[in-house]
C-alpha positions in Angstrom: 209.4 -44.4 78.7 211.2 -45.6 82.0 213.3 -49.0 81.9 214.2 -50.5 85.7 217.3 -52.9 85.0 217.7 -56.1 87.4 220.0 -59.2 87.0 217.2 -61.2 85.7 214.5 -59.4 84.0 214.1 -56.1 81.8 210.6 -54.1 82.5 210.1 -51.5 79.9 206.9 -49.3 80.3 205.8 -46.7 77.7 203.1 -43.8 77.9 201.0 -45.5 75.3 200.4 -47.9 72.7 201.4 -45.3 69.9 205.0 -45.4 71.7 205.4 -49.2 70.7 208.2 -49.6 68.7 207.3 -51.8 65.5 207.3 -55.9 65.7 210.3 -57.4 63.7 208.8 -58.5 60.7 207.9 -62.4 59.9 210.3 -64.6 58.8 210.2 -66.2 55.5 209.6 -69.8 57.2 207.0 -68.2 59.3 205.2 -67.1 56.2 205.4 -70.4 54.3 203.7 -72.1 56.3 200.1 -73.5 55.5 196.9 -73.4 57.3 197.4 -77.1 57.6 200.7 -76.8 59.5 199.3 -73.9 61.6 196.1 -75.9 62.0 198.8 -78.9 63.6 200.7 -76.9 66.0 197.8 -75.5 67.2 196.0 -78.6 68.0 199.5 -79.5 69.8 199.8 -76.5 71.7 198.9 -77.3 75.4 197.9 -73.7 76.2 195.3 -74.2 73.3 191.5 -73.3 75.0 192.9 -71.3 77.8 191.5 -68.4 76.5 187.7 -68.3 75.5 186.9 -68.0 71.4 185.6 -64.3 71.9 188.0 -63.0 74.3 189.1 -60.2 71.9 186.0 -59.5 70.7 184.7 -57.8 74.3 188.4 -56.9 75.2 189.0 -53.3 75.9 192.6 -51.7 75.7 193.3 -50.1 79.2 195.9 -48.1 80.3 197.0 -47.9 83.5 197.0 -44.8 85.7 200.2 -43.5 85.7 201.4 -42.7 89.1 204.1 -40.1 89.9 206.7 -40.4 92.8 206.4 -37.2 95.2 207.3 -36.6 99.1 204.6 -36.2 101.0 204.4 -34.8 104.8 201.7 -36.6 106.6 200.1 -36.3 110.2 201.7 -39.0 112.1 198.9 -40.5 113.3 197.7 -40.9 109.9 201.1 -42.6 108.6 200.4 -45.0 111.9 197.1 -46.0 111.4 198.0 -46.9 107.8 201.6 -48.9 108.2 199.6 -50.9 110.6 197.7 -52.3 108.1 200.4 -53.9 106.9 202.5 -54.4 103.5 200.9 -52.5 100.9 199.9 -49.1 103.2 201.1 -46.8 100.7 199.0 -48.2 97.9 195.8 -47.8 100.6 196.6 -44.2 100.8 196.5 -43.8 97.3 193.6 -45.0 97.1 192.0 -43.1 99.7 193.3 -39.9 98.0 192.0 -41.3 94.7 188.8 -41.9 95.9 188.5 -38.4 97.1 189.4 -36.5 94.2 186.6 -39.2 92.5 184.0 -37.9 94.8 184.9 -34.4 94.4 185.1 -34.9 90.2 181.5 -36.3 90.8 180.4 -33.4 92.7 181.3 -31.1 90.0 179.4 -33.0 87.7 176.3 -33.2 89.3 
């Protein structure tokens, strides 16, 4: 788990789901309540409909690639050719390099 602290925000990432810690259990108000009082705020919550009645049926859990942080000695013309892409060169190298050890993984396979 790795936490990155700023003024305004807290991001906390884990490994995987099993690292969760548990949800704080329901409150006794929370329980009490009937269907036809859930039935009511749900008819007055706005974001109601947003998301489509089988969304979690065809939802899949995916986790994202972890990436590691490394130094890396490049050919210059290489490191040129990419920063003048513009913002966002370092993610096209990963890529790149991802895509390459995809195609290699593939010729293995086959």
């Amino acid at each position: 788990m790795s936490a990155k602290n700023t003024k305004t925000s807290k991001t906390v990432r884990f490994e995987n789901l099993s690292d969760l810690p548990p949800a704080p259990p329901l409150s006794t108000r929370f329980k009490s309540q009937t269907d036809q009082e859930i039935a009511r705020q749900a008819e007055a919550d706005s974001d109601v409909g947003l998301v489509p009645v089988d969304f979690w049926d065809k939802a899949e859990i995916v986790e994202p690639d972890l990436t590691e942080q490394i130094t890396l000695r490049l050919p210059r013309r290489v490191l040129r050719h990419f920063k003048a892409t513009g913002k966002g060169y370092q993610t096209r190298i990963s890529a790149v390099l991802s895509s390459y050890v995809d195609a290699e993984i593939k010729k293995k396979v086959s």
